[in-house]
Residue frames relative to the residue before (quaternion, step in Angstrom):
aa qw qx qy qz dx dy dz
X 1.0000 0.0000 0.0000 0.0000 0.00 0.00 0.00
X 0.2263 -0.8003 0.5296 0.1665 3.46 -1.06 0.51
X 0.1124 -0.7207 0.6699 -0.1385 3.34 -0.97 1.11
X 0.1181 0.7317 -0.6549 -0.1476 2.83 -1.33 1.00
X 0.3921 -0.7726 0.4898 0.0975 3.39 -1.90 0.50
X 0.0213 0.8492 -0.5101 0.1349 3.10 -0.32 1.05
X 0.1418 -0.8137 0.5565 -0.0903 4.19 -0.60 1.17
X 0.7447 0.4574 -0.1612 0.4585 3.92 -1.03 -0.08
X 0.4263 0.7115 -0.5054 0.2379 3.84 1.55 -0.14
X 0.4337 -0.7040 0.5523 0.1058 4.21 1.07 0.12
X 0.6956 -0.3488 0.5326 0.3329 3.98 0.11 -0.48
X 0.4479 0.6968 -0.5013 0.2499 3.48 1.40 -0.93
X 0.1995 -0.7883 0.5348 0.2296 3.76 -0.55 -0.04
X 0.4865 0.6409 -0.2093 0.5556 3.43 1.68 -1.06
X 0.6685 0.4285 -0.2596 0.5497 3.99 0.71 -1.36
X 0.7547 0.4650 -0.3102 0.3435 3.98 0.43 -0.79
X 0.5117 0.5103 -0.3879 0.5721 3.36 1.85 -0.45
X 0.4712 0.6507 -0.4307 0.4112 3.63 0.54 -0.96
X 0.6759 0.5485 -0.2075 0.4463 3.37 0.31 -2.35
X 0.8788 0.2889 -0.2314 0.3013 3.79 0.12 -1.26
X 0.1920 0.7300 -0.4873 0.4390 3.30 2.08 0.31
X 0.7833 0.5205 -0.1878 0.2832 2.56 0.02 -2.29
X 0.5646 0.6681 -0.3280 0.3567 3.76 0.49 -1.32
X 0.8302 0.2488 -0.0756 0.4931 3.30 0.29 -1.83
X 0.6235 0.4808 -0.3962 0.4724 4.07 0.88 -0.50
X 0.7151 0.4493 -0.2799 0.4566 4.06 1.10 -0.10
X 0.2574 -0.8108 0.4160 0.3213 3.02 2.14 -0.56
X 0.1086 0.9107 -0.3979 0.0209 3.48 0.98 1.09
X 0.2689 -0.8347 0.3722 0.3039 3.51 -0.22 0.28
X 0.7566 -0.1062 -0.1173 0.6345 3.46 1.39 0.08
X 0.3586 -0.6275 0.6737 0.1546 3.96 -1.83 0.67
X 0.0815 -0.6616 0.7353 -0.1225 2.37 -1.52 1.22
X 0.0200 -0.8526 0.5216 -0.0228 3.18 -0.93 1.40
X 0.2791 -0.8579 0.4295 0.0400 3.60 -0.37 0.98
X 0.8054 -0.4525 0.0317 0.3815 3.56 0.92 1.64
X 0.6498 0.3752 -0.2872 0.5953 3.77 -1.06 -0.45
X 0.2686 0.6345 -0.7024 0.1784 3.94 0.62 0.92
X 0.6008 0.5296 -0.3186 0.5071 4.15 1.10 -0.24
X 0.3283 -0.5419 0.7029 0.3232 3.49 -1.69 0.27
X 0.5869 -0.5523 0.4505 0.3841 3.52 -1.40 0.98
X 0.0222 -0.6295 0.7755 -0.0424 3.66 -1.69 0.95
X 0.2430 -0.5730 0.7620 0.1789 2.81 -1.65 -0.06
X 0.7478 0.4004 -0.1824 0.4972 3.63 1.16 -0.11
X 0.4487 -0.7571 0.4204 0.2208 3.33 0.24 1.99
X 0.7094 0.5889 -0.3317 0.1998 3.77 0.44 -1.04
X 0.8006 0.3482 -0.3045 0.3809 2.62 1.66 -0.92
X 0.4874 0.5744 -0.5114 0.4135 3.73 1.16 0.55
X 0.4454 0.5938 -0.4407 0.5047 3.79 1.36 0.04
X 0.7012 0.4432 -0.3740 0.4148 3.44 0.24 -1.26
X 0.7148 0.3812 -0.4168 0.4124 3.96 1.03 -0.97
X 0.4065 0.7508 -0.4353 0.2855 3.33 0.80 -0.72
X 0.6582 0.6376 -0.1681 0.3634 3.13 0.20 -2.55
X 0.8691 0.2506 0.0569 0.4226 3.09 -0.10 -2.27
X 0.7844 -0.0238 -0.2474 0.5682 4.10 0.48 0.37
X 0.7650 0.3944 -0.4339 0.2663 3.71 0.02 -0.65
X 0.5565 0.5156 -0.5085 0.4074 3.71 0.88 0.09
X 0.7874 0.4149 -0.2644 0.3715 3.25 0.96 -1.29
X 0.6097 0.5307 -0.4757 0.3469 3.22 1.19 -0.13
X 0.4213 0.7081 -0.3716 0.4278 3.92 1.46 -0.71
X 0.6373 0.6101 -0.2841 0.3755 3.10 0.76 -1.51
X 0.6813 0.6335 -0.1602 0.3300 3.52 0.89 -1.69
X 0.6424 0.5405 -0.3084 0.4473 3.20 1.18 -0.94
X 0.5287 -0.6610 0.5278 0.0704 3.32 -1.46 1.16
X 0.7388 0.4402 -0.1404 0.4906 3.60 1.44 -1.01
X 0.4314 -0.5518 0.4984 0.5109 3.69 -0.76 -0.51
X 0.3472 -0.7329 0.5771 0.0960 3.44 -1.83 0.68
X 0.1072 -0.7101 0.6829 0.1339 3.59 -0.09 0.25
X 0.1582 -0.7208 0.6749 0.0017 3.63 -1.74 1.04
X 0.1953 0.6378 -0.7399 -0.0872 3.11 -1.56 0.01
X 0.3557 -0.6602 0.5843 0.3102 3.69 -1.07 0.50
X 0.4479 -0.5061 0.7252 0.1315 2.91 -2.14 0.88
X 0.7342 -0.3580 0.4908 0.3031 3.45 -2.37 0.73
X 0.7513 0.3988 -0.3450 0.3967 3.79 0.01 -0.47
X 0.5943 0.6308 -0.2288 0.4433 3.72 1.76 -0.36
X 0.3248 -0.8976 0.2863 0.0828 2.74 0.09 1.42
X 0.4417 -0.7660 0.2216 0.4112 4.47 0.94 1.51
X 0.7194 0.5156 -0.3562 0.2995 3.40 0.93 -0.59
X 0.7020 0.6060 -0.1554 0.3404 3.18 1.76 -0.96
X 0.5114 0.7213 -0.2122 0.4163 2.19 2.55 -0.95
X 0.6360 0.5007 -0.2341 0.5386 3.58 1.32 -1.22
X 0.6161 0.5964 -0.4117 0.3084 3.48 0.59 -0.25
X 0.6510 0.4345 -0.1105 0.6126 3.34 1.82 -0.90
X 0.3849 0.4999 -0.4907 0.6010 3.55 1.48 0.83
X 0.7315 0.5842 -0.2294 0.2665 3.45 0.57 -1.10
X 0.6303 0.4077 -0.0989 0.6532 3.03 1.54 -1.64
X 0.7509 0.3529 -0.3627 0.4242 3.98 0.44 0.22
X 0.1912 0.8315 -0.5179 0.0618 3.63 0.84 0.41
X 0.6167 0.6333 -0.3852 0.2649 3.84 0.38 -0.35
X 0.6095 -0.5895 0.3104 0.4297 3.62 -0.49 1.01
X 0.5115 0.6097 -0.4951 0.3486 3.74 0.49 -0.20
X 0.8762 0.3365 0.0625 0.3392 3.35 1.09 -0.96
X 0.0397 0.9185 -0.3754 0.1181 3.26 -0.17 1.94
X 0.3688 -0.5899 0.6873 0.2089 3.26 -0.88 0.82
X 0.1722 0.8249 -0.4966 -0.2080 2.93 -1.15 0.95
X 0.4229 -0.7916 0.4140 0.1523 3.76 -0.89 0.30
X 0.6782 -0.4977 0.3567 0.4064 3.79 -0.77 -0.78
X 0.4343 0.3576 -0.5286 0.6356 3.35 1.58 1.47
X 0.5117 -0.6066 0.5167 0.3214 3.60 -1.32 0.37
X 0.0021 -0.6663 0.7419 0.0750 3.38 -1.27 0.78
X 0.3410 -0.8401 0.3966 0.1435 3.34 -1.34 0.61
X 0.3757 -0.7149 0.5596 0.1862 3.86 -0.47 1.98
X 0.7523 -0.0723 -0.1567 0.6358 4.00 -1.30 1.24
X 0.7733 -0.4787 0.2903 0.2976 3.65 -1.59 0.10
X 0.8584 -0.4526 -0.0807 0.2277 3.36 1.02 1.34
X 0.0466 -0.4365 0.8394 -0.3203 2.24 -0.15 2.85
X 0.4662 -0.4346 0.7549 0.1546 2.94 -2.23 1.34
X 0.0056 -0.7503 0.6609 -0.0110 3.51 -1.52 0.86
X 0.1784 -0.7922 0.5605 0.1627 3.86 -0.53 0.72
X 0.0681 0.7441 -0.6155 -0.2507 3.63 -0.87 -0.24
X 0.3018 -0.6936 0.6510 0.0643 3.49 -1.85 0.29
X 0.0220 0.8031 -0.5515 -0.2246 3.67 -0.21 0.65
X 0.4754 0.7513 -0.4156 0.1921 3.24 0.75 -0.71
X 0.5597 -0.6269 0.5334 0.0961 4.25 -1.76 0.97
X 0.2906 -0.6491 0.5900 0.3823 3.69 -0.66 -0.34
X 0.6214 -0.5941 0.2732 0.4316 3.52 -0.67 0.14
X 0.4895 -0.7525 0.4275 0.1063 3.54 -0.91 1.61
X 0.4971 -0.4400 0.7050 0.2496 3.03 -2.13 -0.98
X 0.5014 0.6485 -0.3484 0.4545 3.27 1.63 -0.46
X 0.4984 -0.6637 0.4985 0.2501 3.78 -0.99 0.17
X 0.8611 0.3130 -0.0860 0.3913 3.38 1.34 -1.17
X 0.2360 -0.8602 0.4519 0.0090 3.46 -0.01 2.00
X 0.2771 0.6882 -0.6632 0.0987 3.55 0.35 0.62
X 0.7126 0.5548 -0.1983 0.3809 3.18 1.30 -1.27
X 0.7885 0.4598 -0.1137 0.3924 3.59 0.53 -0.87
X 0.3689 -0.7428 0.5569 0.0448 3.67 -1.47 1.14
X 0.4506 -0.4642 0.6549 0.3906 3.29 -1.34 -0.61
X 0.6387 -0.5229 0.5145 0.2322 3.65 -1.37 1.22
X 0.8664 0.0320 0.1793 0.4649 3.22 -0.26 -1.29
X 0.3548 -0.7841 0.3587 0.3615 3.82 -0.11 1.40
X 0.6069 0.5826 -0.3375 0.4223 3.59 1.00 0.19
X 0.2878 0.7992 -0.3128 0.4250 3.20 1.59 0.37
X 0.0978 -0.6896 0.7016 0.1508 3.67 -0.71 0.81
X 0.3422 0.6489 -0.6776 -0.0508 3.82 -1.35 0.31
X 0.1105 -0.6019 0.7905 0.0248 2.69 -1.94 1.09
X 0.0473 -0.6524 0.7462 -0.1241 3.36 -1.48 1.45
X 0.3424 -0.7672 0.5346 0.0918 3.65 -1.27 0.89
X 0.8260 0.4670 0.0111 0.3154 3.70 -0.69 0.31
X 0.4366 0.7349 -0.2458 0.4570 2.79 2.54 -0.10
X 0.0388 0.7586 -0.6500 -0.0230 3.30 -1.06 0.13
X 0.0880 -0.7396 0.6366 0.1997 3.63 -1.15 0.61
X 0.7822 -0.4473 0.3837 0.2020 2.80 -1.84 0.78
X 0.4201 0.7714 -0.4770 -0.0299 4.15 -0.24 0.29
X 0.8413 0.0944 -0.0592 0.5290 3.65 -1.06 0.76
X 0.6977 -0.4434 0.2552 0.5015 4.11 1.71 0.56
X 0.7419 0.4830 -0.2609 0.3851 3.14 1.23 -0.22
X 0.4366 -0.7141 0.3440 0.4255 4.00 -0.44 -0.09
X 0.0172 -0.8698 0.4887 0.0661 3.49 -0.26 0.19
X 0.5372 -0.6627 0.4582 0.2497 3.55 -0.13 1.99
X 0.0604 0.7203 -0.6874 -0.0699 3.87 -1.13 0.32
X 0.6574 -0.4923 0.4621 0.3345 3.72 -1.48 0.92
X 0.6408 -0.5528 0.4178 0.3304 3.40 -1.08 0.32
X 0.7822 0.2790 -0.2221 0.5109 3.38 0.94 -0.45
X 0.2270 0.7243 -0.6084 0.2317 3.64 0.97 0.88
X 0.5670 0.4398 -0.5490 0.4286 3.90 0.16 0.05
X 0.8400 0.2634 -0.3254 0.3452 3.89 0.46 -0.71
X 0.3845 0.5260 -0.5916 0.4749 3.30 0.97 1.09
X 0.7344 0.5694 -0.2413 0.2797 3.87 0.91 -0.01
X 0.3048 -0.7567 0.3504 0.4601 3.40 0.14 0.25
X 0.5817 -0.6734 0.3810 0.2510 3.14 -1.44 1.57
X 0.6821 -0.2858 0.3074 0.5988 4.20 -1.50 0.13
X 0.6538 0.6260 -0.3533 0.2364 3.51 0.31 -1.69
X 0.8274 0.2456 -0.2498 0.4390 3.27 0.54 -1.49
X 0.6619 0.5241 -0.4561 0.2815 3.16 1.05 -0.09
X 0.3784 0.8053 -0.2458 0.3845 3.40 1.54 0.35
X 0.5101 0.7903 -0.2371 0.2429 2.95 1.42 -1.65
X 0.6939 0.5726 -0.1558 0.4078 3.54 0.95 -1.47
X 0.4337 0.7445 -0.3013 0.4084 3.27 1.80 -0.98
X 0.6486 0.7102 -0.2537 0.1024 3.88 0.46 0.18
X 0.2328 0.8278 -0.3990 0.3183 3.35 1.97 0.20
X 0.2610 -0.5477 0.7028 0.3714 3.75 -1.02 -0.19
X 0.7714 0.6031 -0.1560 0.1298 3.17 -1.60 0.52
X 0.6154 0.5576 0.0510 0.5548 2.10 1.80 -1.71
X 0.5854 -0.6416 0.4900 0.0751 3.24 -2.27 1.22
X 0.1407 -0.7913 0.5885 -0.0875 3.32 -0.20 1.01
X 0.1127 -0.7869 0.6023 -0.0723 3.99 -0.34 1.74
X 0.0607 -0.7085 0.6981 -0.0835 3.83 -0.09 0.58
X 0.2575 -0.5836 0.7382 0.2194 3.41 -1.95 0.59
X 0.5495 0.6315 -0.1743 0.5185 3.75 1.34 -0.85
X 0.0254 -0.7941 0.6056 0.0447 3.79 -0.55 0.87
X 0.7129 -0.6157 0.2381 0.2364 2.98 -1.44 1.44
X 0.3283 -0.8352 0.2955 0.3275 3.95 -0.09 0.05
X 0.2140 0.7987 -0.2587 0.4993 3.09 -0.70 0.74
X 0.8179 0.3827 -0.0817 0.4218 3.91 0.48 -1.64
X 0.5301 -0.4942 0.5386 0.4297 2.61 -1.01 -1.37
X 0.7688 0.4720 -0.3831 0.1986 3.21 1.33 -0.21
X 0.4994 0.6360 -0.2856 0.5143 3.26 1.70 0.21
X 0.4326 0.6140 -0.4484 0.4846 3.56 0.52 0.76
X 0.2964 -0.7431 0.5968 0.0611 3.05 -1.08 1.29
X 0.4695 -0.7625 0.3159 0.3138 3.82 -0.85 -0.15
X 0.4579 0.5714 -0.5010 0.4613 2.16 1.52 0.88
X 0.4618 -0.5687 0.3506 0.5835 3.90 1.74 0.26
X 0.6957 0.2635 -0.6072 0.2790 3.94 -0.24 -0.29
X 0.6620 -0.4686 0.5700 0.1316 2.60 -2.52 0.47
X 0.1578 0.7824 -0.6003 0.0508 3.88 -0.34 1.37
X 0.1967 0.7548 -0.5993 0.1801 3.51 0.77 1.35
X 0.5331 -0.5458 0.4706 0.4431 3.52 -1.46 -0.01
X 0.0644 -0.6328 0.7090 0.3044 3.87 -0.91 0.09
X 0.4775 0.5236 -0.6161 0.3439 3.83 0.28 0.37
X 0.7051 0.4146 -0.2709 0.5075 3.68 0.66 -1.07
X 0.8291 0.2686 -0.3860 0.3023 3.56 0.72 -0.25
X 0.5365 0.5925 -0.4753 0.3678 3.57 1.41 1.06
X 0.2125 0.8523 -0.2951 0.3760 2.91 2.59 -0.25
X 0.8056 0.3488 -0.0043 0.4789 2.80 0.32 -2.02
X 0.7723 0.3664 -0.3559 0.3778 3.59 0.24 -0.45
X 0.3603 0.6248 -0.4544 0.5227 3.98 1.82 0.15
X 0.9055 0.4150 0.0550 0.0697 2.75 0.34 -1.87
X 0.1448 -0.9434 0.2388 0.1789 2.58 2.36 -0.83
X 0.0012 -0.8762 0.4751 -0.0807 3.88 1.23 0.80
X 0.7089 -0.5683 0.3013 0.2895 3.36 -1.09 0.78
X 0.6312 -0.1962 0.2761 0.6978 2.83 1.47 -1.67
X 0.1107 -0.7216 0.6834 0.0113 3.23 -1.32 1.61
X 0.3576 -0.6416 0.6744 0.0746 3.81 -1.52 1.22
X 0.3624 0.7468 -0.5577 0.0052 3.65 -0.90 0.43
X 0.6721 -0.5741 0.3232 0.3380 3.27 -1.33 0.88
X 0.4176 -0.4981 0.6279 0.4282 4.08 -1.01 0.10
X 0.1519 -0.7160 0.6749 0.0942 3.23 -1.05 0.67
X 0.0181 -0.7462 0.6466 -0.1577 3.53 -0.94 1.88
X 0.5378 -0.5234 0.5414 0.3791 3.76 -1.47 0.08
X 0.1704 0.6969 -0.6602 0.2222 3.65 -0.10 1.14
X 0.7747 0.2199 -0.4843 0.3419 4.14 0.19 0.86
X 0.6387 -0.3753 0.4564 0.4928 3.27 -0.99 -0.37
């Protein structure tokens, strides 16, 4: 089956035409899209306004099924809002139960970051659940508004690891927004390394058919 995958589109409008080129000139049989489908805000309205006016209707357009997971720069409320408006079986959000891409590979997704420089933690965990982090100045995102969090609001969360756990099917598709550590794709430019080693001991236990992860770059404030 063919499938293409594609993460980091930002709002681009110009990159999603590109994307639905791509779909129908490869004859794809299903999309998969691995987060950051928004440009970073801090102002919910204005991922509503993109939502509203192209990314529903462009979802809509597609002929194939789409599998989702949201990226750190997606803002959770807006994110659910485009759960709402995509309800037809073609279309799956996935998460840390298996849902199944063509008639049955099991596929998981994760959206979730290690801990950043960024300010806004809706998106992001501790690595390893044995992880201490403390980070100052954070604030997550609720209902449009900001909402200050304690320095140690990541270890009141469950960490990548456990949220991994579920990750255990042979066979099976594994969407991350978070690249494994290790590579090349988890390097910033500034050279450090903010991959997950939970996902890469994941993967080397587990040995997944086929794992999809985002390039991880300095795209917020």
């Amino acid at each position: 089956m063919r499938i293409v995958y594609a993460s980091d589109l930002h709002s681009n409008k110009e990159l999603y035409h590109q994307l639905y080129e791509l779909i129908y000139s490869e004859n794809a049989k299903e999309l998969i899209l691995g987060g950051d489908l928004f440009e970073h805000s801090r102002f919910i309205d204005e991922q509503f306004l993109f939502l509203q006016e192209f990314l529903i209707p462009f979802f809509k357009s597609t002929k194939i099924p789409v599998s989702i997971i949201a990226g750190n720069t997606d803002i959770s409320d807006v994110f659910e809002e485009l759960k709402k408006a995509l309800k037809l079986e073609k279309f799956k959000f996935l998460n840390s139960q298996p849902q199944y891409i063509g008639s049955n590979t099991p596929s998981f997704g994760c959206p979730f970051i290690t801990p950043s420089p960024f300010k806004m933690k809706n998106f992001e965990r501790r690595d390893l659940k044995l992880d201490n982090v403390i980070q100052s100045s954070s604030y997550i995102l609720n209902h449009g508004k900001q909402v200050s969090v304690s320095e140690h609001y990541l270890n009141d969360l469950p960490s990548i690891e456990e949220e991994l756990d579920s990750f255990c099917l042979s066979n099976s598709i594994w969407v991350t927004h978070i690249p494994p550590s290790g590579g090349v794709l988890d390097v910033l430019h500034n050279g450090q390394s903010v991959g997950s080693n939970a996902l890469r001991n994941k993967i080397v236990k587990e040995q997944p058919l086929l794992t999809l992860q985002d390039i991880f770059m300095n795209h917020q404030e």
